[in-house]
mmCIF file of the protein (N, C-alpha, C, O) and its ligand, coordinates in Angstrom:
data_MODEL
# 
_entry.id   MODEL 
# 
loop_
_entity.id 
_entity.type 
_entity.pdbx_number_of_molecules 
1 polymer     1 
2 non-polymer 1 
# 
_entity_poly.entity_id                      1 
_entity_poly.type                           'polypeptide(L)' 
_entity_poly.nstd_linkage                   no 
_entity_poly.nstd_monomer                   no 
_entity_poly.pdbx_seq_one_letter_code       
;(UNK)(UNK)(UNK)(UNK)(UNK)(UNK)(UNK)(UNK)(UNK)(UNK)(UNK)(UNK)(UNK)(UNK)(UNK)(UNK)
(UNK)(UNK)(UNK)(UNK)(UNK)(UNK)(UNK)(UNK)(UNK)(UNK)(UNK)(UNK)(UNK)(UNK)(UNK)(UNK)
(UNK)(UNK)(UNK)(UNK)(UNK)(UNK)(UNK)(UNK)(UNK)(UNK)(UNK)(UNK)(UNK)(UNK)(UNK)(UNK)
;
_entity_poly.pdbx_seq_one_letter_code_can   XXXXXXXXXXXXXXXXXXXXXXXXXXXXXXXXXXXXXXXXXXXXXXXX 
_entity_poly.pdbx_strand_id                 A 
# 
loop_
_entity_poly_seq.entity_id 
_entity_poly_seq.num 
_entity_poly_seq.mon_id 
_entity_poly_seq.hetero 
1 1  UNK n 
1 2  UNK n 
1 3  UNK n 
1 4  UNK n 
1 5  UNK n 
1 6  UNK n 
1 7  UNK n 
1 8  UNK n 
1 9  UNK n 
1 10 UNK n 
1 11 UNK n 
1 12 UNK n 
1 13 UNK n 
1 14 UNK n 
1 15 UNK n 
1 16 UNK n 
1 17 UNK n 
1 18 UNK n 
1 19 UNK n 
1 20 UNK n 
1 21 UNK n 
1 22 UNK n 
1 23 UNK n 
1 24 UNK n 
1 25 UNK n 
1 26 UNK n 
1 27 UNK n 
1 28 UNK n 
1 29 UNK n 
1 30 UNK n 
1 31 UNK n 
1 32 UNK n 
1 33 UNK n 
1 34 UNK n 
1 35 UNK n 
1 36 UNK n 
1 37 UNK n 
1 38 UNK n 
1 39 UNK n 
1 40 UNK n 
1 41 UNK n 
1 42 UNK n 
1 43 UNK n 
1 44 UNK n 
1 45 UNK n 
1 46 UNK n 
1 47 UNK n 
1 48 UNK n 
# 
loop_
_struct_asym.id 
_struct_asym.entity_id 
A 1 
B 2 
# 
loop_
_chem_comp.id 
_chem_comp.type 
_chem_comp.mon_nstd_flag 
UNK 'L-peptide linking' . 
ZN  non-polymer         . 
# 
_pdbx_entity_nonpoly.entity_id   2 
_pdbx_entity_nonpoly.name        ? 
_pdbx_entity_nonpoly.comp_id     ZN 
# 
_pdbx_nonpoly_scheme.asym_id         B 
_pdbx_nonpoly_scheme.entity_id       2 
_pdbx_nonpoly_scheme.mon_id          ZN 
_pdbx_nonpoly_scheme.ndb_seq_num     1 
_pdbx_nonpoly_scheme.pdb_seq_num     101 
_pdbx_nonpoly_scheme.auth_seq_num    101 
_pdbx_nonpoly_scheme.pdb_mon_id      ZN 
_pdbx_nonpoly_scheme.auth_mon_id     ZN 
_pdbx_nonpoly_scheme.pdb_strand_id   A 
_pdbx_nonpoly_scheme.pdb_ins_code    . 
# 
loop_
_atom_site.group_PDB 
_atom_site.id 
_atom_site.type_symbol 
_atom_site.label_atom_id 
_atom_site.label_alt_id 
_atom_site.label_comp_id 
_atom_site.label_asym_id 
_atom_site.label_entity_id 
_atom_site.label_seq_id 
_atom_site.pdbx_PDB_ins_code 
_atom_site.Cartn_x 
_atom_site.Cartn_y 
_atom_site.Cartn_z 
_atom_site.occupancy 
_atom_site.B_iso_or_equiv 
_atom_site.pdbx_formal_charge 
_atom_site.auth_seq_id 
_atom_site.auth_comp_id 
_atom_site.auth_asym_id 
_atom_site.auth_atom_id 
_atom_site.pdbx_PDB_model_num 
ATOM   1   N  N  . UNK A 1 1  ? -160.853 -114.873 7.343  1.00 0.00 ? 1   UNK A N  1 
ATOM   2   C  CA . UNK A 1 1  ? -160.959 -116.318 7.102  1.00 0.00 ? 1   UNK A CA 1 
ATOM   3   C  C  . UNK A 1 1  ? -160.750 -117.053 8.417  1.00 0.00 ? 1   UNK A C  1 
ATOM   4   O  O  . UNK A 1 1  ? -159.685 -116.834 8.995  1.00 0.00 ? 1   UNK A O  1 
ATOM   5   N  N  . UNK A 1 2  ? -161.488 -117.770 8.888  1.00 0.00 ? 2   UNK A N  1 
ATOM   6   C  CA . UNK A 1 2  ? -161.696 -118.889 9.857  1.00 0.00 ? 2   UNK A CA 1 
ATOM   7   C  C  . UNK A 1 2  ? -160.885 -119.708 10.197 1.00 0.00 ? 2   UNK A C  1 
ATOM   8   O  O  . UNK A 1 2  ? -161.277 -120.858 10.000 1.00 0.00 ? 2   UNK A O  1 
ATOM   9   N  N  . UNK A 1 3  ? -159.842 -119.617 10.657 1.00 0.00 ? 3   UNK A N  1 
ATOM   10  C  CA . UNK A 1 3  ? -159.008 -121.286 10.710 1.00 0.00 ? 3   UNK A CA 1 
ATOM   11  C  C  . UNK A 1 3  ? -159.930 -122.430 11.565 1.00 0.00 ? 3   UNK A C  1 
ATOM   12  O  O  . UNK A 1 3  ? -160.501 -122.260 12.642 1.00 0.00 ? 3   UNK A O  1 
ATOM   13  N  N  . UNK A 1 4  ? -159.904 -123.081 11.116 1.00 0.00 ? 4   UNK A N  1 
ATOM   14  C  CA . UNK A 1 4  ? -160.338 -124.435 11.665 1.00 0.00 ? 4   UNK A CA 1 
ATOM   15  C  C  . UNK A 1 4  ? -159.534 -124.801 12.769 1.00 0.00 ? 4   UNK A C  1 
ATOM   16  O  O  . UNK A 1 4  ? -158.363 -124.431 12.847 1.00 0.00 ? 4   UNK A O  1 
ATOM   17  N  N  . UNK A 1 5  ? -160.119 -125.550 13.687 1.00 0.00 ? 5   UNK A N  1 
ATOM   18  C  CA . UNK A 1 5  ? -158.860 -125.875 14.812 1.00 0.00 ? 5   UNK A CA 1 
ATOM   19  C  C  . UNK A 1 5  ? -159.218 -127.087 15.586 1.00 0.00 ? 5   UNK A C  1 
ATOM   20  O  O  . UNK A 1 5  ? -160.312 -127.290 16.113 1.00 0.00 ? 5   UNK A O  1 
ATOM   21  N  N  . UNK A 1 6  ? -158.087 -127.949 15.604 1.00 0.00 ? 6   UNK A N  1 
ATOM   22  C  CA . UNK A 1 6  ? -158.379 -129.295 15.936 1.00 0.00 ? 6   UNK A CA 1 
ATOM   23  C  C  . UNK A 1 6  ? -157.981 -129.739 17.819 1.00 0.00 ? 6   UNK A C  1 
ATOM   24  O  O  . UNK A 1 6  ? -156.995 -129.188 18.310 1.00 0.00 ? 6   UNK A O  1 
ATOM   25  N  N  . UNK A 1 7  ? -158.603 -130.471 18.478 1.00 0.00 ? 7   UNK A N  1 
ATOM   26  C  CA . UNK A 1 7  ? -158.211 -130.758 19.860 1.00 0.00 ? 7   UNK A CA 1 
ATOM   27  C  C  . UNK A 1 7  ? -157.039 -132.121 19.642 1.00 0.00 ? 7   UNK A C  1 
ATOM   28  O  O  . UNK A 1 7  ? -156.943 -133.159 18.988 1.00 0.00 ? 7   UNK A O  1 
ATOM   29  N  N  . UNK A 1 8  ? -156.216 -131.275 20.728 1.00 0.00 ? 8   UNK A N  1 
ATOM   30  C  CA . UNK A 1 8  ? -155.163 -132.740 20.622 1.00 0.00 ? 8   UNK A CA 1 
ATOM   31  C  C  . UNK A 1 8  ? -155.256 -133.100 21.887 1.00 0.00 ? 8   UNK A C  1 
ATOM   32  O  O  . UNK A 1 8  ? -155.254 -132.294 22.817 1.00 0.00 ? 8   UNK A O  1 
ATOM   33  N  N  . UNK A 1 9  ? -155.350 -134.427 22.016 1.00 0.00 ? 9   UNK A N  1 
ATOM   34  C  CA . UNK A 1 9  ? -156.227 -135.303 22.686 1.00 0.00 ? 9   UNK A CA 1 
ATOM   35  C  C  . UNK A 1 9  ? -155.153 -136.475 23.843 1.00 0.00 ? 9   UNK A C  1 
ATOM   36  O  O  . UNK A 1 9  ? -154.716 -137.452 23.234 1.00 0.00 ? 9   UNK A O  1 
ATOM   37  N  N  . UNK A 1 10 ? -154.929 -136.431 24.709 1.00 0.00 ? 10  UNK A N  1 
ATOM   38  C  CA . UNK A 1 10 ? -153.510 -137.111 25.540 1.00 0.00 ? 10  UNK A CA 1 
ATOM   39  C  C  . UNK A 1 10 ? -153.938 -138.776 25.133 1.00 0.00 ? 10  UNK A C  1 
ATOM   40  O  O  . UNK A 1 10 ? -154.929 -139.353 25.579 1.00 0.00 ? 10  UNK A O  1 
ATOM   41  N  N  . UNK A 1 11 ? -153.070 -139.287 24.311 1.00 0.00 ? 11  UNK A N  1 
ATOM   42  C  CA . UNK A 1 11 ? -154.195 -140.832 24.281 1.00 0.00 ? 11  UNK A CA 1 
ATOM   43  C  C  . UNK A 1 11 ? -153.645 -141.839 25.596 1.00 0.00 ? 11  UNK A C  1 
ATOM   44  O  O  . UNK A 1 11 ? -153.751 -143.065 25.603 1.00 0.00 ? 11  UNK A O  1 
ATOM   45  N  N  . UNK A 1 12 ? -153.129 -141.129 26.531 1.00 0.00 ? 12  UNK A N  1 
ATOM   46  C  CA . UNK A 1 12 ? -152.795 -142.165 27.989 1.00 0.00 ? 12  UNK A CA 1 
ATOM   47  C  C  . UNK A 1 12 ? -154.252 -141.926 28.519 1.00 0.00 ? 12  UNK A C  1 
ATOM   48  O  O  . UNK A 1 12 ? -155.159 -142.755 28.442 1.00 0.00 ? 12  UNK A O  1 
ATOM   49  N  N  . UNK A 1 13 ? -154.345 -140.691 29.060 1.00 0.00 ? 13  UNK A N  1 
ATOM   50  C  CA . UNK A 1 13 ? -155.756 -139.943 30.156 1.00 0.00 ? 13  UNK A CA 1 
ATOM   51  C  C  . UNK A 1 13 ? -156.647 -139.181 28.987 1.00 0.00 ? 13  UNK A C  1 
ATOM   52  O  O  . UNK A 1 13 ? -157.312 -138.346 29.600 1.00 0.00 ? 13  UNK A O  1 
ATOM   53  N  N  . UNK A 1 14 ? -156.921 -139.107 27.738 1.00 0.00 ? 14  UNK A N  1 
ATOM   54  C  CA . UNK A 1 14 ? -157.909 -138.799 27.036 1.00 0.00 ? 14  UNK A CA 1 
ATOM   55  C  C  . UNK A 1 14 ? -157.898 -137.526 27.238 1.00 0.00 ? 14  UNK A C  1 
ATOM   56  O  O  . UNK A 1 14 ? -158.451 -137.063 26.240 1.00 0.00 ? 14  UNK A O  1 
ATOM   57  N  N  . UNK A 1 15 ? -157.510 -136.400 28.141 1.00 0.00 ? 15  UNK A N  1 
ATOM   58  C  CA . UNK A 1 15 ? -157.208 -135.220 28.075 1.00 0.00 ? 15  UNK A CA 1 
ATOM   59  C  C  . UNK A 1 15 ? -156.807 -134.236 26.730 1.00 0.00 ? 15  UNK A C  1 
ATOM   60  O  O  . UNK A 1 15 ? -155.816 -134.178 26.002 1.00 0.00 ? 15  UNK A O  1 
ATOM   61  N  N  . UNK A 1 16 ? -157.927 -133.595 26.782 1.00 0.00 ? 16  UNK A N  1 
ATOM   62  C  CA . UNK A 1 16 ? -157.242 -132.385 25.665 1.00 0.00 ? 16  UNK A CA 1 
ATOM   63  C  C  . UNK A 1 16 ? -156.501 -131.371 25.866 1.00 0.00 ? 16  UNK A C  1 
ATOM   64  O  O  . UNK A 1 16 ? -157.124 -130.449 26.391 1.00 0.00 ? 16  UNK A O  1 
ATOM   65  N  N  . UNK A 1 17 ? -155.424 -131.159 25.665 1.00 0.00 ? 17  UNK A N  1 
ATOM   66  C  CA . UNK A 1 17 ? -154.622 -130.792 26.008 1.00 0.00 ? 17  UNK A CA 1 
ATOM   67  C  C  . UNK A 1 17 ? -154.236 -129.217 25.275 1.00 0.00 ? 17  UNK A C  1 
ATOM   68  O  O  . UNK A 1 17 ? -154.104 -128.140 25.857 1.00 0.00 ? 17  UNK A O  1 
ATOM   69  N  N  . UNK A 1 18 ? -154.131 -129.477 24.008 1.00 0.00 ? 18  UNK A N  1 
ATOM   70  C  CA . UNK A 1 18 ? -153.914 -128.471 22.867 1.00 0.00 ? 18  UNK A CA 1 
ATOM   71  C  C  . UNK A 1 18 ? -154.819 -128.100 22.171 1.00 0.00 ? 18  UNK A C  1 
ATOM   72  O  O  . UNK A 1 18 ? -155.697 -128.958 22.082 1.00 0.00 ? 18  UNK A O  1 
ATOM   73  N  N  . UNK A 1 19 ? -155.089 -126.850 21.414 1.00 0.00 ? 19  UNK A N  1 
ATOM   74  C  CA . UNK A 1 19 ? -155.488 -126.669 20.188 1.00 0.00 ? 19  UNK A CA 1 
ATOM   75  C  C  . UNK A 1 19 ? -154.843 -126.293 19.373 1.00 0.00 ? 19  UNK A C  1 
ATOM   76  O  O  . UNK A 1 19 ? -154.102 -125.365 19.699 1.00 0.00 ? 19  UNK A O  1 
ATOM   77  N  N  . UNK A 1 20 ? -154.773 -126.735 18.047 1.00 0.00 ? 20  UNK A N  1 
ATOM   78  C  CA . UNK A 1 20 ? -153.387 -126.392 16.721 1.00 0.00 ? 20  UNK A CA 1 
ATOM   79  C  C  . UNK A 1 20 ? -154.708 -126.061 15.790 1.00 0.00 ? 20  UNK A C  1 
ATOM   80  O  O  . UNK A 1 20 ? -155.836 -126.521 15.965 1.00 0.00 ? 20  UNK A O  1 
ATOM   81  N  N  . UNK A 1 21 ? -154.317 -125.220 14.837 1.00 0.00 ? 21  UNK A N  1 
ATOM   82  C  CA . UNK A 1 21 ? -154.631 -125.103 13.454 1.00 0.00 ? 21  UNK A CA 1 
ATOM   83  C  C  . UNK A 1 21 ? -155.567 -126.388 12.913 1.00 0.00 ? 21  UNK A C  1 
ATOM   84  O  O  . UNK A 1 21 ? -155.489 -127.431 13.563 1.00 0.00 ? 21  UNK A O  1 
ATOM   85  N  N  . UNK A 1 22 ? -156.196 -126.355 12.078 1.00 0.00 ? 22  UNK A N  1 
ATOM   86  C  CA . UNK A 1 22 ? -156.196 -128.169 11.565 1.00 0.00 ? 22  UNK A CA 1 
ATOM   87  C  C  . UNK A 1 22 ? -155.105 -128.265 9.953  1.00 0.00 ? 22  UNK A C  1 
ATOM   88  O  O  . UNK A 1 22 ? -154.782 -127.576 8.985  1.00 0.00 ? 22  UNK A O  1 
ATOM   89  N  N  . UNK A 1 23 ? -154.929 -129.369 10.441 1.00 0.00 ? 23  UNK A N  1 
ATOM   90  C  CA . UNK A 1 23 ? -153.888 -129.087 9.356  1.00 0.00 ? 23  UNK A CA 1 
ATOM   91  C  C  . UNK A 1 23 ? -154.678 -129.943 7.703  1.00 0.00 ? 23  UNK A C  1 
ATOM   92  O  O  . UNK A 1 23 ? -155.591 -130.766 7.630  1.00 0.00 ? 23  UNK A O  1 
ATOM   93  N  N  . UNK A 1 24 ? -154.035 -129.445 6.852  1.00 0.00 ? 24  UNK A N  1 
ATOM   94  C  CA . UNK A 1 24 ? -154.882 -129.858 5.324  1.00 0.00 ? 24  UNK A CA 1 
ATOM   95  C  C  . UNK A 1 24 ? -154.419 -131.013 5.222  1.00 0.00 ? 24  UNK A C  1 
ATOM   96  O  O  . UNK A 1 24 ? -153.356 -131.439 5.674  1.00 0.00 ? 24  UNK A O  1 
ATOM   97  N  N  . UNK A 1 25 ? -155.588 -131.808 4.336  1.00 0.00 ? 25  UNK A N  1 
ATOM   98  C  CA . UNK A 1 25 ? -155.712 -132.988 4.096  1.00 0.00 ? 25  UNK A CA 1 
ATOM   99  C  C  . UNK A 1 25 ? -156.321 -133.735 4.854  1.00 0.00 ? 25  UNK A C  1 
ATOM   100 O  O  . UNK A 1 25 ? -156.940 -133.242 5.796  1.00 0.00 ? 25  UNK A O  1 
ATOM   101 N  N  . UNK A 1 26 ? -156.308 -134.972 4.665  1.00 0.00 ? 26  UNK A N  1 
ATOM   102 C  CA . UNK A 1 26 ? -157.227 -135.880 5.968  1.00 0.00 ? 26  UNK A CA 1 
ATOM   103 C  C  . UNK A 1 26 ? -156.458 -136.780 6.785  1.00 0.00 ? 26  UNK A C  1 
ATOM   104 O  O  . UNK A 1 26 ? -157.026 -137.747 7.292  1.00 0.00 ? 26  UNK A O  1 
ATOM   105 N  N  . UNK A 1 27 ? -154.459 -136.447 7.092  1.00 0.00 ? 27  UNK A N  1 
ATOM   106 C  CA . UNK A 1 27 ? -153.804 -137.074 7.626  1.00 0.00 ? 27  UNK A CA 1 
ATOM   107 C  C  . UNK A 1 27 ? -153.873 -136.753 8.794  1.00 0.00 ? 27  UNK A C  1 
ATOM   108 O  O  . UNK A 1 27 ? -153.767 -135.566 9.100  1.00 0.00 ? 27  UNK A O  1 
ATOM   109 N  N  . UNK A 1 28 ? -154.077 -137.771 9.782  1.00 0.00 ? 28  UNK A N  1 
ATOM   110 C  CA . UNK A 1 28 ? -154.420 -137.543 11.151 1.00 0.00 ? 28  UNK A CA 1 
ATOM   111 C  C  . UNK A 1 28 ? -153.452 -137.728 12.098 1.00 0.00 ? 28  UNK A C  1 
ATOM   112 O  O  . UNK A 1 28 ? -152.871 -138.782 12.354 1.00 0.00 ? 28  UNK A O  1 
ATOM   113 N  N  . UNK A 1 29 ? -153.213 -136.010 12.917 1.00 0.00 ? 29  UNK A N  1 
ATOM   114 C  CA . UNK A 1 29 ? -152.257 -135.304 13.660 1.00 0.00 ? 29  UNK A CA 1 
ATOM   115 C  C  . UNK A 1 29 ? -151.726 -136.369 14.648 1.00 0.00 ? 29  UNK A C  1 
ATOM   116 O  O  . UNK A 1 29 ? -152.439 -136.861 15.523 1.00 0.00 ? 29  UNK A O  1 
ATOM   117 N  N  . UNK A 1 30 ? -150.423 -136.695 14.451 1.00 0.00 ? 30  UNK A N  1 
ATOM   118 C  CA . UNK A 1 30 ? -150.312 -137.733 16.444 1.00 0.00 ? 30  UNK A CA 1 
ATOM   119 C  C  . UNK A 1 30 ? -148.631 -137.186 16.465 1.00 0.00 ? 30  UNK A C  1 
ATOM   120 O  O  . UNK A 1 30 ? -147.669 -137.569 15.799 1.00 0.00 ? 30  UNK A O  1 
ATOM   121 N  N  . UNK A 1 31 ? -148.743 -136.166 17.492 1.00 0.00 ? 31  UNK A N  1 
ATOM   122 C  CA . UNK A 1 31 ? -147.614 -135.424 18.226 1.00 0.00 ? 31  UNK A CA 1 
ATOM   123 C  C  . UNK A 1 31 ? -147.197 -136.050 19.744 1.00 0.00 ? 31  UNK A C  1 
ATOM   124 O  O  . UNK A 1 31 ? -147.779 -136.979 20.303 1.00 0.00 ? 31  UNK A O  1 
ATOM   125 N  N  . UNK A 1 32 ? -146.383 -135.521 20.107 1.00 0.00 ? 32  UNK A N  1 
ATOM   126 C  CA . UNK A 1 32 ? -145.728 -136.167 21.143 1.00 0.00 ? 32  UNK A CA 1 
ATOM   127 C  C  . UNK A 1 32 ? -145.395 -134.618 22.475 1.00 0.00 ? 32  UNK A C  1 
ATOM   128 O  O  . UNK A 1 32 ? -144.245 -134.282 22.758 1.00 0.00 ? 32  UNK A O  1 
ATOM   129 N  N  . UNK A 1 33 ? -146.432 -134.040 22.980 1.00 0.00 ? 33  UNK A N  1 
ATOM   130 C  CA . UNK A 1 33 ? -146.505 -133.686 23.634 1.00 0.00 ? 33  UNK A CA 1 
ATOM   131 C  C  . UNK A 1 33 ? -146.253 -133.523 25.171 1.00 0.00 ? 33  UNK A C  1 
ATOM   132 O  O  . UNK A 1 33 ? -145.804 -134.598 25.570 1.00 0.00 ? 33  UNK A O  1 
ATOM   133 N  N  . UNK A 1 34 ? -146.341 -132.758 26.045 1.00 0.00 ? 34  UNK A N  1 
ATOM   134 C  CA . UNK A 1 34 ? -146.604 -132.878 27.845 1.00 0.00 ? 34  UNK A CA 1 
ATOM   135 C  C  . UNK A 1 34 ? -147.889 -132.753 27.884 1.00 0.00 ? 34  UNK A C  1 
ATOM   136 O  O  . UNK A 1 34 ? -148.643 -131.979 27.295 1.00 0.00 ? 34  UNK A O  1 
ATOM   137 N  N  . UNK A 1 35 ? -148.047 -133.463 28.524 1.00 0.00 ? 35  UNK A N  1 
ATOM   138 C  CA . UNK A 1 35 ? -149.453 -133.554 29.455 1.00 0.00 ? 35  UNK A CA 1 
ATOM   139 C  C  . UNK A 1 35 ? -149.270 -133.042 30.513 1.00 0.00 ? 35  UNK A C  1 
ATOM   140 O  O  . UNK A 1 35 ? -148.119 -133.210 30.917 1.00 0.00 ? 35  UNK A O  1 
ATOM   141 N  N  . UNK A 1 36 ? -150.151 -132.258 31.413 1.00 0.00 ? 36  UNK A N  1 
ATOM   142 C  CA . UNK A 1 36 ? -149.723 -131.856 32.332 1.00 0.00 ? 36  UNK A CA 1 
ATOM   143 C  C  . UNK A 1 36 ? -150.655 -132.851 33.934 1.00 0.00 ? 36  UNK A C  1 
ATOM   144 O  O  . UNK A 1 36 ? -150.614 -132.751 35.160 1.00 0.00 ? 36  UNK A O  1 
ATOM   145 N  N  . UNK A 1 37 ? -151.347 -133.683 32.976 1.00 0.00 ? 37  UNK A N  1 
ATOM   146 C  CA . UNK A 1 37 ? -152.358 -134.559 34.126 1.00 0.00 ? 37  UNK A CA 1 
ATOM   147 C  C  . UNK A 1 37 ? -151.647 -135.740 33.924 1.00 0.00 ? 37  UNK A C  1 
ATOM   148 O  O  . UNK A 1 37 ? -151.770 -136.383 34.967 1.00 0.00 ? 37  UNK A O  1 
ATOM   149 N  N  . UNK A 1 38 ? -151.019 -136.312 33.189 1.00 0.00 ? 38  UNK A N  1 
ATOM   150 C  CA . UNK A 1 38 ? -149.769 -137.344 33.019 1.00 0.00 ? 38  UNK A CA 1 
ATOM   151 C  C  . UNK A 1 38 ? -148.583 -136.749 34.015 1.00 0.00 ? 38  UNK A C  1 
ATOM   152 O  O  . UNK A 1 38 ? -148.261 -137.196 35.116 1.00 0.00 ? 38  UNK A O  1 
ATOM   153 N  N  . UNK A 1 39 ? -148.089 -135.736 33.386 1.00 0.00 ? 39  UNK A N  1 
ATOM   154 C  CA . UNK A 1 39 ? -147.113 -135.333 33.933 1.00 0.00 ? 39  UNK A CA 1 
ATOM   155 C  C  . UNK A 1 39 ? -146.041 -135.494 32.769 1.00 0.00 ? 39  UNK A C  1 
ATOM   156 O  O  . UNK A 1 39 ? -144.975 -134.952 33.060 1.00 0.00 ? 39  UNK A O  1 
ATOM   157 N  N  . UNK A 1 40 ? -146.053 -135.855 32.032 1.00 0.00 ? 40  UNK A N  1 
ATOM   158 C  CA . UNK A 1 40 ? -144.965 -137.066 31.238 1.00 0.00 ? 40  UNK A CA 1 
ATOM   159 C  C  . UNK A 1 40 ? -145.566 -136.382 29.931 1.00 0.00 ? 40  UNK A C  1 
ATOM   160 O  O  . UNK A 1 40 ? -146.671 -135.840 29.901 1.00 0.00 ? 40  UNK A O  1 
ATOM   161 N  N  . UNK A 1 41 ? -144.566 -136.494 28.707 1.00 0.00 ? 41  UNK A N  1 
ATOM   162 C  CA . UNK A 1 41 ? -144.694 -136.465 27.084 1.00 0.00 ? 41  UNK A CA 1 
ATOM   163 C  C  . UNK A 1 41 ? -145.071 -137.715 26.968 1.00 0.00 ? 41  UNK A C  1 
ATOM   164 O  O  . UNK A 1 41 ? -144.455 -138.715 27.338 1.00 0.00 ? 41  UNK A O  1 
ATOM   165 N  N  . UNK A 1 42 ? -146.736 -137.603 26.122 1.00 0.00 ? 42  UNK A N  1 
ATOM   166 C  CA . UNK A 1 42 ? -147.178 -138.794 26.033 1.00 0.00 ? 42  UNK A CA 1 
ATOM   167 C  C  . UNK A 1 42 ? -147.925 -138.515 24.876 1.00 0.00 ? 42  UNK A C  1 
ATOM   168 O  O  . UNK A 1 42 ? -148.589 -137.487 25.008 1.00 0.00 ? 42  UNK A O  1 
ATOM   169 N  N  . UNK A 1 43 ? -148.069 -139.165 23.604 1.00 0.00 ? 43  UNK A N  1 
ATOM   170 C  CA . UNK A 1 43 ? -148.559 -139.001 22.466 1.00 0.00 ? 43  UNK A CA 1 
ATOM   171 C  C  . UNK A 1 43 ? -150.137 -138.520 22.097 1.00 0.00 ? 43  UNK A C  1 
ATOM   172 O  O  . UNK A 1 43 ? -151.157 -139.121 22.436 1.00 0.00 ? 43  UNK A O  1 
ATOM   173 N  N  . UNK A 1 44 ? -150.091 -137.776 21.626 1.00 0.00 ? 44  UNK A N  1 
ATOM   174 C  CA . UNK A 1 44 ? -151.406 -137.146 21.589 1.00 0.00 ? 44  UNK A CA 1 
ATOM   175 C  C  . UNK A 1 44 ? -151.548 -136.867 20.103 1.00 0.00 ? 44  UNK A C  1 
ATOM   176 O  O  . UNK A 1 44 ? -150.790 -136.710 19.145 1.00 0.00 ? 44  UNK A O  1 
ATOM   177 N  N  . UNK A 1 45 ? -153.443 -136.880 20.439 1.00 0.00 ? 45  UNK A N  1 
ATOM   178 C  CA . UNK A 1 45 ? -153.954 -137.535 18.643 1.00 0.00 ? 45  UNK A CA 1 
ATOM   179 C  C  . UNK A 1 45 ? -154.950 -136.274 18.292 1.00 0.00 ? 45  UNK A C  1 
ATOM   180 O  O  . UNK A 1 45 ? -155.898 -136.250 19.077 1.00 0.00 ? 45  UNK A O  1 
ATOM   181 N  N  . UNK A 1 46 ? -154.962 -135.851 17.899 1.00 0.00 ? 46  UNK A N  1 
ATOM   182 C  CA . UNK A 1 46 ? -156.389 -134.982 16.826 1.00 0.00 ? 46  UNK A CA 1 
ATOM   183 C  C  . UNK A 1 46 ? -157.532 -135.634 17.291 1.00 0.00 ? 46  UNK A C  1 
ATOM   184 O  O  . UNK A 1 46 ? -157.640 -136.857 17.207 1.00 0.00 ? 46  UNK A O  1 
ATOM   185 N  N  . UNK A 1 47 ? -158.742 -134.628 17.968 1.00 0.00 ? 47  UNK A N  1 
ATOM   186 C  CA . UNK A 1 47 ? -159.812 -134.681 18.024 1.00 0.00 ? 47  UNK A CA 1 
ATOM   187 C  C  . UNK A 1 47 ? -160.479 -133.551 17.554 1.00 0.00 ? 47  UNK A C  1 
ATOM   188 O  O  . UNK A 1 47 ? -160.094 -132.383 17.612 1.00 0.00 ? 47  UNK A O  1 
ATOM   189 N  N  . UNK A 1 48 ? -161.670 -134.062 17.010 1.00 0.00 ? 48  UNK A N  1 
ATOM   190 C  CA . UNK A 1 48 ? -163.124 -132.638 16.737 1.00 0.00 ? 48  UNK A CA 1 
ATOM   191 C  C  . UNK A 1 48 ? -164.034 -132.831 17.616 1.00 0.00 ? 48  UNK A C  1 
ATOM   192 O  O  . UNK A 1 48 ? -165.021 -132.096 17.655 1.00 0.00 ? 48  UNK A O  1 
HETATM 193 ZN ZN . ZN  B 2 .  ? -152.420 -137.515 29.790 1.00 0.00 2 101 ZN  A ZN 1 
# 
């Protein structure tokens, strides 16, 4: 079985940063990550 997998997305520099699982339902992912082109934990959102 396939997991689906979603881009998490730096919303300072638009950078994708991660890929996670996608998670069920249609609530849309916003984690609080490092960036490493920030430099800094800066909130990052679910992209496809
Ligand atoms: Zn960034």
């Amino acid at each position: 079985m396939a997991t689906k997998k979603v881009g998490l997305e730096c919303s300072k520099c638009g950078a994708r940063n991660y890929t996670v699982p996608a998670p069920r339902g249609d609530k849309r992912l916003e984690i609080r990550k490092f960036c490493k082109h920030c430099k800094m934990y800066t909130l990052h959102r679910e992209t496809r």
